[in-house]
N, C-alpha and C positions, 0 to 999 in steps of 0.2 A: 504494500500500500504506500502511494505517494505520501509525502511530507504533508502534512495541512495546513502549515503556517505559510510553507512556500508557497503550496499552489489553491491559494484559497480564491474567492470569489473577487476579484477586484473591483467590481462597479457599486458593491458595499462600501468602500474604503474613499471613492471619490465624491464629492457634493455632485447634489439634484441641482439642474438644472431649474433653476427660480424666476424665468421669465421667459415674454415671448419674443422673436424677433418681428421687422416688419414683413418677412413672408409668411409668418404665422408659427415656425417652426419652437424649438424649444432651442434656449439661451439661458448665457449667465447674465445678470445684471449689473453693468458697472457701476463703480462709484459717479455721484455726479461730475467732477473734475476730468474725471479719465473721460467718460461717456458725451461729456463738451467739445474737449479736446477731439475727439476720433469725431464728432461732427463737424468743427470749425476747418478739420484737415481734408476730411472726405465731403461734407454737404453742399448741396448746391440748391438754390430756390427755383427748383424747376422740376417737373414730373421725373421721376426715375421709375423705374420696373415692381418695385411693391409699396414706394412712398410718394405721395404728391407735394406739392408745393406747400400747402399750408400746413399739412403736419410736420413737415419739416421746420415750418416756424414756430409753431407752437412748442414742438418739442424743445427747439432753442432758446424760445423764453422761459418754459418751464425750468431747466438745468441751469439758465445764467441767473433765475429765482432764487433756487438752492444754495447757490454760490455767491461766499461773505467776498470773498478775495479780492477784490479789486486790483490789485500788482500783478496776478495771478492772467485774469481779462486780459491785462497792455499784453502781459509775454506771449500770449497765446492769441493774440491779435495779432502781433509782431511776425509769431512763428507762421501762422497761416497766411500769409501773404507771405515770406519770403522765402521759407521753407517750403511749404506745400502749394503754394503760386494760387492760391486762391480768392479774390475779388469780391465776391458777395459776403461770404461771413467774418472777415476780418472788417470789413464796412460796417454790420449789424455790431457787432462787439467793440466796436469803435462808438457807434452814436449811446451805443447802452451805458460806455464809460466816460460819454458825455454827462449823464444825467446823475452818475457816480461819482467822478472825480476828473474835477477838469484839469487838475495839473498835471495826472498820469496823462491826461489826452493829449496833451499839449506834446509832453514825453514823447509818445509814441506816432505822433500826428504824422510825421513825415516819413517816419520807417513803411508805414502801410497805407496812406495815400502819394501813391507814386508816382500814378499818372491819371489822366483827366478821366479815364471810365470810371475808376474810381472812384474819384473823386463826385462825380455825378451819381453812382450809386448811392453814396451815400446821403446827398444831399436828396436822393427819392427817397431814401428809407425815414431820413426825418421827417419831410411832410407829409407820408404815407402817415403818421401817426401810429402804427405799430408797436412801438417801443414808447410811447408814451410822450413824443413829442412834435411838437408839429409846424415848429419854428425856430429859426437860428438865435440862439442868446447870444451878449455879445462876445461870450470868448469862444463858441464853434466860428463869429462872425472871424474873429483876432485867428483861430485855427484855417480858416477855410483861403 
């Protein structure tokens, strides 16, 4: 008779899967931080294959809700635009860190509005009112 300790059941020993993904399947659930981050690196505000455009937002406001960090926003603004070359949510996590902390924005204003799309997305997501605001104050005016 085999050993029992070696050759025991292993899917005992590993955690249940605690969530769904968006194809329905079964998932772990990340912390909100992590779970940010793999969005701000991968999401994009447009229809993809099992998420559409607004649960994509929602989900984004939800998790930037969660999260106290505001230093935490700039870097992970900063990293998505320059590392993962991504345009719309370093935008969104930019006007959110307006409403947060305008000196972090100010910081990180010019690392992640680089160029004029940009910079135009972002001034849509402000008066889209989405994020809670629907007009330039004057230090986005002093940023922009």
């Amino acid at each position: 008779m085999a050993n029992k300790s070696l050759f025991s059941n292993r899917q005992n020993q590993f955690p249940r899967a605690d969530a769904r993904n968006a194809a329905g399947g079964r998932a772990y659930k990340y912390e909100p931080k992590h779970a940010l981050a793999q969005l701000a690196a991968t999401g994009t505000f447009n229809g993809v294959f099992y998420a559409n455009a607004q649960a994509q937002l929602d989900e984004l406001r939800t998790l930037i809700n969660q999260i106290d960090d505001n230093r935490f926003l700039a870097q992970l603004a900063v990293y998505a635009r320059e590392r993962a070359c991504m345009k719309d949510m370093p935008a969104a996590l930019l006007v959110t860190l307006s409403t947060r902390d305008t000196e972090l924005l100010h910081r990180v204003f010019d690392r992640v509005v680089d160029n004029g799309r940009v910079l135009r997305t972002m001034f849509q997501m402000i008066r889209s009112g989405q994020f809670g605001r629907t007009g330039l104050s004057s230090s986005l005016q002093r940023a922009f």
